[in-house]
C-alpha positions as CSV (number, residue, x, y, z in Angstrom):
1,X,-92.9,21.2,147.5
2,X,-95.7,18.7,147.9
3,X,-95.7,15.9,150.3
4,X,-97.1,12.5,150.4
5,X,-97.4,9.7,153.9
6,X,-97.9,6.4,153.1
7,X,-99.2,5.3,156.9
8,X,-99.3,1.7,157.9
9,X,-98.3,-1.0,155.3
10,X,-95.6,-3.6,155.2
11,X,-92.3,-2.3,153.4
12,X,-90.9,-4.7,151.1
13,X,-87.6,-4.4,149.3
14,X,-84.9,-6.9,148.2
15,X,-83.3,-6.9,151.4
16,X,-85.7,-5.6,154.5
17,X,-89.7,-6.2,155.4
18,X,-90.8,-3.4,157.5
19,X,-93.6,-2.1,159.1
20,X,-93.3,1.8,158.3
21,X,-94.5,4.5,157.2
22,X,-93.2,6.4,154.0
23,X,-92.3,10.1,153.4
24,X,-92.2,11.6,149.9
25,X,-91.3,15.1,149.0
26,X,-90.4,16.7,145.6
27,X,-90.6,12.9,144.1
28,X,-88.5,11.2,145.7
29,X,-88.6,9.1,149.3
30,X,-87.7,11.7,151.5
31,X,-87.8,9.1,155.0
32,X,-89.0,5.9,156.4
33,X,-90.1,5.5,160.3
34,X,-91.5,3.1,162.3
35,X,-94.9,3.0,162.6
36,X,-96.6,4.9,165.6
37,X,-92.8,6.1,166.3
38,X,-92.6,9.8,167.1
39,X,-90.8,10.5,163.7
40,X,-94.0,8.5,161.5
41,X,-96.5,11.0,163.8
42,X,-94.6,14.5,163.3
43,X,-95.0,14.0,159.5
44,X,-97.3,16.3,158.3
45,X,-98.5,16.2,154.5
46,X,-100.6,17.4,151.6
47,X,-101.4,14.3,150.7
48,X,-102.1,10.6,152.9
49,X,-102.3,7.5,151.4
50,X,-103.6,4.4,154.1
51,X,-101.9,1.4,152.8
52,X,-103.0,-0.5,156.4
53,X,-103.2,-4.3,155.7
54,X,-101.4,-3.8,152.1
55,X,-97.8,-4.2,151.1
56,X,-95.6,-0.9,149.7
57,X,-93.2,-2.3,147.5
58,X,-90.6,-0.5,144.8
59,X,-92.6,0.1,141.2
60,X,-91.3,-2.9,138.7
61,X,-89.0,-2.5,136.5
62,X,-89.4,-4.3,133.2
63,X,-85.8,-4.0,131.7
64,X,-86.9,-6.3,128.1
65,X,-90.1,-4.7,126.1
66,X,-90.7,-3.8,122.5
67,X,-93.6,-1.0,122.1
68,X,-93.9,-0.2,118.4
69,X,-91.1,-3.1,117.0
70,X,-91.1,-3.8,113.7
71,X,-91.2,-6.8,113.2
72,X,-92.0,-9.8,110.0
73,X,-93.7,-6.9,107.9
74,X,-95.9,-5.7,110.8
75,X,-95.2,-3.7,114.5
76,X,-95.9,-4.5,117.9
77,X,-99.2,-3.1,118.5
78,X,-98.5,-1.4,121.7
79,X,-97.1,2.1,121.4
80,X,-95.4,3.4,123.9
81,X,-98.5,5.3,125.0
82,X,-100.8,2.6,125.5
83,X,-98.1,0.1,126.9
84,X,-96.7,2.5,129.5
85,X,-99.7,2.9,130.7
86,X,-100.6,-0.9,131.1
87,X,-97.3,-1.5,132.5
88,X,-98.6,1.2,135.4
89,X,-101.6,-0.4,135.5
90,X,-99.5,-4.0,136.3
91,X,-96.9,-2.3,138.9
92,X,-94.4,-1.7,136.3
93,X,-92.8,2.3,136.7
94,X,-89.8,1.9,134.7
95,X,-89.5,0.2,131.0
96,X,-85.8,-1.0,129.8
97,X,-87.3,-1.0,125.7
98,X,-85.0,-1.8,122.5
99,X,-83.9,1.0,119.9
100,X,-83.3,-1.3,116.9
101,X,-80.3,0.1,114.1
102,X,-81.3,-1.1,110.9
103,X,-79.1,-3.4,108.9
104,X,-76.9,-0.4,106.6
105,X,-77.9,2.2,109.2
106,X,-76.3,3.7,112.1
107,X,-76.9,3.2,116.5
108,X,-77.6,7.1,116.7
109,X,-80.2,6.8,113.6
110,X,-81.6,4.1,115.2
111,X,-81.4,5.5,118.8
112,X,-82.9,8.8,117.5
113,X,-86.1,7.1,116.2
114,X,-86.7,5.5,119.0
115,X,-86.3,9.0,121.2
116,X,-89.0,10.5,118.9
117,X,-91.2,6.9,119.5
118,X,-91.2,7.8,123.1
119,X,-90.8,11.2,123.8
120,X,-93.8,12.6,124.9
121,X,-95.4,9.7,124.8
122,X,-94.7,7.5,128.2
123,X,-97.1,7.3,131.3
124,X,-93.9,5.7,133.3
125,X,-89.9,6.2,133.0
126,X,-87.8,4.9,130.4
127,X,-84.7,4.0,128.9
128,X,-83.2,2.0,126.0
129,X,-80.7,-0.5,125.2
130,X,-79.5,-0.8,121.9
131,X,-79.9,-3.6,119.1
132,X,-76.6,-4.4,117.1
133,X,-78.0,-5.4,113.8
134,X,-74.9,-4.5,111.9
135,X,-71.6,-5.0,113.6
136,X,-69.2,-3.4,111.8
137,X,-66.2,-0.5,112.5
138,X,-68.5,2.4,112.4
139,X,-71.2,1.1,114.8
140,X,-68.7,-0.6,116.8
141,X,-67.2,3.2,117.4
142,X,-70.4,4.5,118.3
143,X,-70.7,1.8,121.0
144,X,-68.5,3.9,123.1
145,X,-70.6,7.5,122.2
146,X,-73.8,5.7,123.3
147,X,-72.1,4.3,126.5
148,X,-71.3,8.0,127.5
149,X,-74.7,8.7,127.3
150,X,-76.0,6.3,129.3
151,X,-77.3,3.2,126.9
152,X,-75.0,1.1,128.5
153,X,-76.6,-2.2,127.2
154,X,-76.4,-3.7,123.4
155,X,-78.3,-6.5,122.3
156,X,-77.0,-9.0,119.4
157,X,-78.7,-12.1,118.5
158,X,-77.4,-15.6,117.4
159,X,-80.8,-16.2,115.7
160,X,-82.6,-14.6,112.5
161,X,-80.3,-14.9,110.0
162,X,-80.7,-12.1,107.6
163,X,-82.7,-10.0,109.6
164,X,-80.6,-9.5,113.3
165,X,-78.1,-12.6,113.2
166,X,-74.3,-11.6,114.1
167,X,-71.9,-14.4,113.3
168,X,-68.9,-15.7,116.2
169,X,-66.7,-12.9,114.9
170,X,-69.2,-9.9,115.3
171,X,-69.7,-11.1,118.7
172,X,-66.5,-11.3,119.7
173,X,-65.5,-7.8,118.1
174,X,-68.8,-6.5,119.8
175,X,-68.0,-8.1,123.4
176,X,-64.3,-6.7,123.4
177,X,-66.2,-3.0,122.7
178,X,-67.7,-3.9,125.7
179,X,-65.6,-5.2,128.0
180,X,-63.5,-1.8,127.0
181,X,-66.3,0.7,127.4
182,X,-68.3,-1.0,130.5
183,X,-71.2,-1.9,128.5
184,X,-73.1,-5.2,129.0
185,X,-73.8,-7.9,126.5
186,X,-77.6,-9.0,126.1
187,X,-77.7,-11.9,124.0
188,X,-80.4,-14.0,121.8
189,X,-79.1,-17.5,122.4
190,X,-80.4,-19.5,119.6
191,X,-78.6,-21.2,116.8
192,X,-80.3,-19.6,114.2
193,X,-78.4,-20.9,111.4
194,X,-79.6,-24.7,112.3
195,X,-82.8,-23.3,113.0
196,X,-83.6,-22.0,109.7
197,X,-82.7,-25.6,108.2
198,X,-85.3,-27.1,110.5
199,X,-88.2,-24.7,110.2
200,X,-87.2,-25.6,106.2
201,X,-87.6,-28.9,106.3
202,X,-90.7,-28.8,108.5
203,X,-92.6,-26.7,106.0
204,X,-91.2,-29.1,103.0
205,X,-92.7,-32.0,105.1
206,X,-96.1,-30.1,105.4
207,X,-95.7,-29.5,109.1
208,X,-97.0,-26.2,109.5
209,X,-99.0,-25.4,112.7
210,X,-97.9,-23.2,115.7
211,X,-96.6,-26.2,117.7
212,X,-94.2,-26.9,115.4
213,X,-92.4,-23.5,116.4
214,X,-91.9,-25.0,119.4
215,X,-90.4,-28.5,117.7
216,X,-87.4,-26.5,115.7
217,X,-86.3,-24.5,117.9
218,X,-84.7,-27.1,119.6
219,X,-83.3,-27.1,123.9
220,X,-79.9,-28.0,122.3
221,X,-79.4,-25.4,119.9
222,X,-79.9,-22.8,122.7
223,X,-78.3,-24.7,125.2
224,X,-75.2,-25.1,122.5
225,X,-75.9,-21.3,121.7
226,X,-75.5,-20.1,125.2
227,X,-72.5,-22.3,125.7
228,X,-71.1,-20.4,122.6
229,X,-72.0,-17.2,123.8
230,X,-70.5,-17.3,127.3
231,X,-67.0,-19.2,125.8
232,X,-67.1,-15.7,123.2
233,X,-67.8,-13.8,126.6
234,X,-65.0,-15.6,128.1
235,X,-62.4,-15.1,125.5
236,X,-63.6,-11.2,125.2
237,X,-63.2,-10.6,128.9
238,X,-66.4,-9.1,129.0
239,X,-69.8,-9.7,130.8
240,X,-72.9,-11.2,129.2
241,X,-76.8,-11.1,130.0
242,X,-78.7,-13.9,127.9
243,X,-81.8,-12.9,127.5
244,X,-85.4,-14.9,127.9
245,X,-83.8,-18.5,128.9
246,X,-86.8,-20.7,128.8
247,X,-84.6,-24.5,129.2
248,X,-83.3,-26.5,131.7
249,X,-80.2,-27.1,129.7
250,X,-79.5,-23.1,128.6
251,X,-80.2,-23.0,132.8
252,X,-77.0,-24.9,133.4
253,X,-75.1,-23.5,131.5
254,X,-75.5,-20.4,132.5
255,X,-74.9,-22.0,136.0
256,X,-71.9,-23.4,135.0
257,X,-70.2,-20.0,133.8
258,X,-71.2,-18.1,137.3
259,X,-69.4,-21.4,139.3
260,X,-66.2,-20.7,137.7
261,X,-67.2,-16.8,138.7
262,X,-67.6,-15.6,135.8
263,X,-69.8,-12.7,134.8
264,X,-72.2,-14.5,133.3
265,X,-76.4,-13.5,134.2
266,X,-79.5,-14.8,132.9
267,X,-83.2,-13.4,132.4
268,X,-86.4,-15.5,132.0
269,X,-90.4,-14.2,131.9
270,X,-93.1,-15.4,133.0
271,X,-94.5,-17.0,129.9
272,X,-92.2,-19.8,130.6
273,X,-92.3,-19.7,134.1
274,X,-96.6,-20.3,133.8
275,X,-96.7,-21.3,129.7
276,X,-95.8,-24.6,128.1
277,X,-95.6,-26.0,124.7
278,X,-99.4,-27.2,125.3
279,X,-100.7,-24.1,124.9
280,X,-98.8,-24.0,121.3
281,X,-100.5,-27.0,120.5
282,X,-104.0,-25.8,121.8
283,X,-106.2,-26.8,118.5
284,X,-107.0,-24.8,115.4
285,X,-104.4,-22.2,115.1
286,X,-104.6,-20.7,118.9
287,X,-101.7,-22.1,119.1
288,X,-100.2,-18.6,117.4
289,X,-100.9,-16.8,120.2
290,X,-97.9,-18.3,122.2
291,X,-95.5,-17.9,119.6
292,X,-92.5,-16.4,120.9
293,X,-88.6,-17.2,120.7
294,X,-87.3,-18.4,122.5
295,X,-90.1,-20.8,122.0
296,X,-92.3,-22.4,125.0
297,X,-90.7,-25.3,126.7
298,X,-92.6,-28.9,127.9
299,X,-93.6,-28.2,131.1
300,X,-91.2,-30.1,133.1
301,X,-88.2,-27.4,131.7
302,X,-90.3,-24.9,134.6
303,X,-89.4,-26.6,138.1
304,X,-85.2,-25.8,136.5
305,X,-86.2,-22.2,136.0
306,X,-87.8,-21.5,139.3
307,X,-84.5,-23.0,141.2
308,X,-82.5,-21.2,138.7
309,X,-84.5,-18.1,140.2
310,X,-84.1,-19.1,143.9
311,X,-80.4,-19.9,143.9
312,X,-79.6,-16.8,141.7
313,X,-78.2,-18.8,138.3
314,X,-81.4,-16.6,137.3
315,X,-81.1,-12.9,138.5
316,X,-84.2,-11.1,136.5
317,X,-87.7,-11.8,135.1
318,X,-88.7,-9.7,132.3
319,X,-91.2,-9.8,130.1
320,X,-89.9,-9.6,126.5
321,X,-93.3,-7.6,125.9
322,X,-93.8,-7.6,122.1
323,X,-97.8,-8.1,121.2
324,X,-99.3,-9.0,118.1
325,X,-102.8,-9.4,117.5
326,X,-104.0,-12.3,116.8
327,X,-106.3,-10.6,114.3
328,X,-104.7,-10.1,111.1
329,X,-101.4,-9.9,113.1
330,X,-100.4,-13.9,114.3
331,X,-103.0,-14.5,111.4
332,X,-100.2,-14.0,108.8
333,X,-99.1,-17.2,109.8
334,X,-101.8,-19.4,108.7
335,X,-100.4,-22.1,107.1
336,X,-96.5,-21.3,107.6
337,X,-95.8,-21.3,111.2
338,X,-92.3,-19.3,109.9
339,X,-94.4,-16.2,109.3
340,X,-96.4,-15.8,112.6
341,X,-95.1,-12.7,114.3
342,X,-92.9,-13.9,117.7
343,X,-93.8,-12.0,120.5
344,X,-96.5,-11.8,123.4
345,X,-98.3,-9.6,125.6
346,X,-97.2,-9.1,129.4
347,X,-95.8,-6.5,130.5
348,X,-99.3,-5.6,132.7
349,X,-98.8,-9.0,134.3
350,X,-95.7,-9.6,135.8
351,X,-96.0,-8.3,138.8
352,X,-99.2,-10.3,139.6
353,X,-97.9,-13.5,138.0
354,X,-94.7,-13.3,140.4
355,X,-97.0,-12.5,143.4
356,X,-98.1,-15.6,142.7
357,X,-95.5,-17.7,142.9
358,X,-95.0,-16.0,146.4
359,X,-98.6,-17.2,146.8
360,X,-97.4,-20.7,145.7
361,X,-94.2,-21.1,147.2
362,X,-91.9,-20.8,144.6
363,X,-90.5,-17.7,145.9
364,X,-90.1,-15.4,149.0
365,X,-91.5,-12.0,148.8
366,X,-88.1,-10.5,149.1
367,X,-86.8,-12.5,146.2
368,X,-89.9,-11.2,144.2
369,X,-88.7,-7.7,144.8
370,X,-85.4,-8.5,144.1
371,X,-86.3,-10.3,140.8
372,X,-88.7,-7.5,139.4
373,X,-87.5,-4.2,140.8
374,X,-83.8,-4.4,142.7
375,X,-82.1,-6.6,140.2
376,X,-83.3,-5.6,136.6
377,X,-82.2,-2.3,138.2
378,X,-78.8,-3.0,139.2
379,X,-78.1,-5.2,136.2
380,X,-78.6,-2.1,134.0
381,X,-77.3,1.1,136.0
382,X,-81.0,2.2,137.7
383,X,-80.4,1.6,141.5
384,X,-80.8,2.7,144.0
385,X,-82.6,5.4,142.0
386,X,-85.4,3.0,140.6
387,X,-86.3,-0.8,142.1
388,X,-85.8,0.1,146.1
389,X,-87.7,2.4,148.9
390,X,-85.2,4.1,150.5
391,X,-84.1,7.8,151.1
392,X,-83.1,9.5,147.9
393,X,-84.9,6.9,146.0
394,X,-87.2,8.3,143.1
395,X,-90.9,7.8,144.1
396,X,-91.9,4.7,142.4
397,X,-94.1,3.2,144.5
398,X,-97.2,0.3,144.7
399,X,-99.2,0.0,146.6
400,X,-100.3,-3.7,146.8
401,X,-103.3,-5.7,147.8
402,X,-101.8,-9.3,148.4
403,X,-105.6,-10.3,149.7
404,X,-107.6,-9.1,146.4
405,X,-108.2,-11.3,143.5
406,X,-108.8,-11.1,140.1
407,X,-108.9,-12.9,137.0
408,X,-106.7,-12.2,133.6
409,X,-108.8,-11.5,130.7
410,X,-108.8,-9.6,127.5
411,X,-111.9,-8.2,128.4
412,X,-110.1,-6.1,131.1
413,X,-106.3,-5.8,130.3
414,X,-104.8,-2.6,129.5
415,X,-102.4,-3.6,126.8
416,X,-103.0,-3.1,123.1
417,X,-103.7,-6.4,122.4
418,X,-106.9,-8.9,121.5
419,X,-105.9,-11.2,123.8
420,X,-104.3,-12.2,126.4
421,X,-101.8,-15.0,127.1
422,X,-103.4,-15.9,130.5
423,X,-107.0,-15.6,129.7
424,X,-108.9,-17.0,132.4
425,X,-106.1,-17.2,135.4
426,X,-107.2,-16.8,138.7
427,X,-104.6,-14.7,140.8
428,X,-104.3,-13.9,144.2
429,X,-103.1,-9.9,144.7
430,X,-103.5,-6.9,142.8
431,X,-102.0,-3.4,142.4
432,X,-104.0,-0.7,144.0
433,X,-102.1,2.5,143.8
434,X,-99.0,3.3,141.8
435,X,-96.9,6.2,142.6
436,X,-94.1,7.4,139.6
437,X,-92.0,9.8,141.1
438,X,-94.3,10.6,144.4
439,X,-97.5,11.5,141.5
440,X,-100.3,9.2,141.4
441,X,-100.8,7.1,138.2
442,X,-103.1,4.6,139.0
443,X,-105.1,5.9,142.4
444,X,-107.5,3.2,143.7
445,X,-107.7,1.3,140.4
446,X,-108.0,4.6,138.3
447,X,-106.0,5.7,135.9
448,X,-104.9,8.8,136.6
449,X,-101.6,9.4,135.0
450,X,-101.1,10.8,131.5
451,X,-98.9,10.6,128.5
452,X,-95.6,12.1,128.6
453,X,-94.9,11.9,132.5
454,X,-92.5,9.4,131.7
455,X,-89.1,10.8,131.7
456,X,-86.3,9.6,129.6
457,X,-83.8,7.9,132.6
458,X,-79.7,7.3,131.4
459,X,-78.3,4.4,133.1
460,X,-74.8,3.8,134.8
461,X,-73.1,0.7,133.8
462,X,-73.8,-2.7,134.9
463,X,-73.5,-2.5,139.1
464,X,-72.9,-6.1,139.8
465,X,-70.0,-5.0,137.6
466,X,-68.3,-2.3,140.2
């Protein structure tokens, strides 16, 4: 059974900073000790890794991408190959992605697509929750089969009328499932109905760049949405996660809910944290390449997400990964902002983009951990397997340089993409090594993982649920 050290960083988790060393053996972290303690030197090993100035922190976990999701007539254009191995490349060692049922169609056919998408295929570990595209007696059944198999998570979506949309009563029917089988609720809080009258009336008025994306999708009608949601959550008994919240408003409630103590958590990413409704408005049409929904916010909606983050009315940032070219991919919008594919790359820069807000001040190192590894994997039945360093813990680890810098480009990303969402960003830290289950998969700022490492992870339920 191999043997790894890692001598002489700084251990950061959710709860501790430590200055130890690390023992891995079979995978998993066998031991931590002190450094220059008698335990740290009696460790002998096949392998040493000198992590001295650096941090070693818990691999991400991104529990919110799309590789290969079809969406308006095209498909994210990131398999699960070439995104799991930019996610490595970011920090990220465990993806949460969607299997999508199709409207007619069953969870397991869905499910079972999205095994054969992946299987084989992943440079890091994965696991799914499900979209509920069709709530109806027969999918609602199968809730429960998935449950047992550990996709404890089902997404639904107030938004996209004929395409995802559930109305009030399919919710509510799809939350009582759930608060009787222990899954968890992940909900698209956008009144999509409303919406669709807007984005109508803005074409019919010859309004019809990317900003005005932004302009119809309106902070009330996901503000009003995730008020809806959490009352359906309420009367169901059942817990909800409302996914991507990019407004101040959408913030409060959500606040509001966990104040009366109910179990009520919210997700944002880091495109709203850093983004803003002037980069949709950036001239020509490079505006398309921030389309996403929910849409990018004015830039004063950021300072309530960052609090939302640091007083825990936000619990996770994910990244909502779902690229599109901009060649002949966003270009299918041209002249109909309705028709540009929503979505955007990130899931390589999460990690980095939260290190900088360490860098900044908006958070605490600790509360970085916790927001991109600990949490995401609590919230959805990983820990303490993934998102921690502790004994019995799988092997996902990073080695971090908080002292190097870099700058985001297309020209140098990993993801499958032709550009990148924060071209030109000047960041402070970088990953150096990432261990996935004690093997090296990027070693020194090599790749050196491969396709099909990955392993297929089942979750437990919800843990801020037990």
């Amino acid at each position: 059974m191999s043997r790894t050290v890692i001598h002489g960083g700084l251990v950061i988790t959710a709860s501790d900073e430590i200055h130890a060393d690390v023992l891995i053996e079979g995978g998993r972290v066998a031991a931590l000790a002190a450094h220059g303690t008698e335990a740290a030197d009696s460790w002998t090993a096949d392998r040493t890794i000198d992590a001295t100035g650096k941090y070693v922190i818990p691999g991400g976990v991104d529990a919110h991408t799309h590789m290969e999701m079809p969406f308006g007539g095209t498909f994210a254009a990131d398999t699960f190959e070439t995104g799991t191995r930019a996610a490595a490349w970011g920090g990220t060692t465990t993806i949460i992605d969607f299997a999508v049922q199709s409207v007619g169609g069953s969870l397991r056919g869905g499910l079972d697509a999205w095994y054969a998408k992946a299987d084989g295929n992943c440079a890091i570990d994965y696991a799914f929750h499900m979209i509920l595209a069709d709530v109806n007696e027969s999918s609602l059944m199968e809730m429960d089969l998935l449950v047992s198999e550990g996709i404890t998570s089902f997404k639904l979506f107030m938004a996209y009328p004929g395409v995802f949309y559930s109305d009030d009563g399919q919710i509510l029917r799809a939350m009582q499932r759930a608060e009787n089988n222990g899954g968890l609720i992940m909900m698209h809080a956008e009144n999509g109905i409303a919406i669709d009258v807007l984005v109508a009336q803005a074409l019919a008025e010859g309004r019809t760049d990317p900003r005005y994306h932004g302009d119809v999708r309106k902070v009330a009608l996901e503000a009003e949405a995730t008020h809806r949601a959490i009352q359906l959550a309420r009367v169901a008994g059942a817990p909800l996660y409302v996914v991507h919240v990019s407004a101040d408003e959408a913030v409060a409630e959500i606040a509001a809910a966990r104040h009366k103590g109910l179990p009520v958590f919210g997700e944002t990413c880091p495109q709203y944290l850093f983004l803003s409704t002037d980069n949709l408005a950036e001239p020509g049409f490079e505006g398309a390449k921030y389309v996403c929904s929910t849409p990018l916010r004015p830039r004063e909606h950021q300072a309530a997400l960052w609090r939302g983050l640091r007083n825990n009315e936000l619990q996770v940032v994910s990244t909502d990964h779902c690229p599109f070219c901009f060649s002949g991919q966003k270009e299918m919008g041209r002249g109909d902002f309705s028709r540009i594919p929503n979505g955007m790359p990130g899931v390589e820069n999460r990690m980095d983009l939260l290190h900088q807000a360490v860098v900044d001040g908006h958070l605490t190192r600790r509360r970085w951990i916790e927001i991109a590894c600990a949490s995401p994997a609590r919230m959805f039945g990983l820990y303490p397997k993934k998102g921690t360093i502790a004994p019995g813990a799988d092997a996902d680890i990073v080695i971090y340089d908080p002292h190097a810098t870099q700058t985001i480009s297309a020209e140098t990303h990993h993801m499958n993409v032709d550009y990148s969402a924060y071209e030109g960003r000047q960041l402070t830290g970088q990953v150096e090594t990432v261990l996935s289950r004690g093997e090296p998969v990027i070693e020194g700022r090599t790749f050196t993982g491969h396709a099909g490492h990955g392993m297929y992870t089942p979750r437990a339920t919800c843990q801020y649920l037990d």
